[in-house]
N, C-alpha and C positions, 0 to 999 in steps of 0.2 A: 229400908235395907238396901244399900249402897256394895255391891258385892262385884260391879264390874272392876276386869281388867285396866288395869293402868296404862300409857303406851308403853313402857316398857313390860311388860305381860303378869306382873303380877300383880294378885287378886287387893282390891282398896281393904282398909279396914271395915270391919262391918260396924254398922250402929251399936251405940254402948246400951240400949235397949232392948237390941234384938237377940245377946247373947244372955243367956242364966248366968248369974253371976257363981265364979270356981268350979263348974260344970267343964269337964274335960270333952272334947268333940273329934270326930272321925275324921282323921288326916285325908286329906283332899289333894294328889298330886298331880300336878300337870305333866304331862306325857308329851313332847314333841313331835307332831305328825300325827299322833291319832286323834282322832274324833271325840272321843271323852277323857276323862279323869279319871282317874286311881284310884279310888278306893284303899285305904292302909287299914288294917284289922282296928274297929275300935277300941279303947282303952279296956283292960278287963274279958274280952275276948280271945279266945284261940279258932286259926282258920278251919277248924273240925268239923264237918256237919254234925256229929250228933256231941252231946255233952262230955266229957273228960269223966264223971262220976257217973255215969248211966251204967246200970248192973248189967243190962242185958246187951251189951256193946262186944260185937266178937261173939257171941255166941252164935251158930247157925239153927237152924229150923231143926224142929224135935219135927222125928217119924210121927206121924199120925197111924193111928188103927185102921185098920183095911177094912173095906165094905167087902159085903158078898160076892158085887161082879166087878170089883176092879181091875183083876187081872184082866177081865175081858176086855175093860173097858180101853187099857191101855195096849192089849193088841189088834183092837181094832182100826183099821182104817177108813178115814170115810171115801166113799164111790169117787171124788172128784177129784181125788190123790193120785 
C-alpha cells in the first residue's frame, strides 16, 4: 500500500489490491498548514451524533417519583461549602 505524497503533494494511487472493489470510501482532504486531514462525512452518513430515525431524539428527561427525603436531600449543604 503505496499511499505517499507525490512532490507535488498529492496522495499516489493506492494498490488495486488494497481497495474493495466499488466499495465507496471517506474523502480524505488535505488542509494547508494544519497538521492532519479532513475527514469529509462518509458516503451514506449525516454529520449527526445520534441517528436521523431515533424515537427518543429531542425528547428530554421524564420527572422521576420523589423519595421520601429528597426535598431534604436537595436543600442540604455539605459543611465544606
Amino acid at each position: 500500500m503505496s499511499e505517499s505524497p507525490d512532490a507535488a503533494g498529492r496522495a499516489a494511487a493506492p494498490d488495486a489490491g488494497a481497495m474493495e472493489s466499488g466499495a465507496e470510501r471517506q474523502p480524505v482532504v488535505r488542509v494547508r498548514g494544519a497538521r492532519r486531514a479532513r475527514l469529509l462525512a462518509a458516503p451514506g452518513t449525516t454529520a449527526e451524533p445520534a441517528p436521523a430515525d431515533d424515537p427518543g431524539r429531542g425528547v428530554g428527561a421524564r420527572p422521576t417519583v420523589s423519595g421520601p427525603n429528597d426535598e431534604r436531600m436537595m436543600r442540604d449543604v455539605p459543611p465544606h461549602y
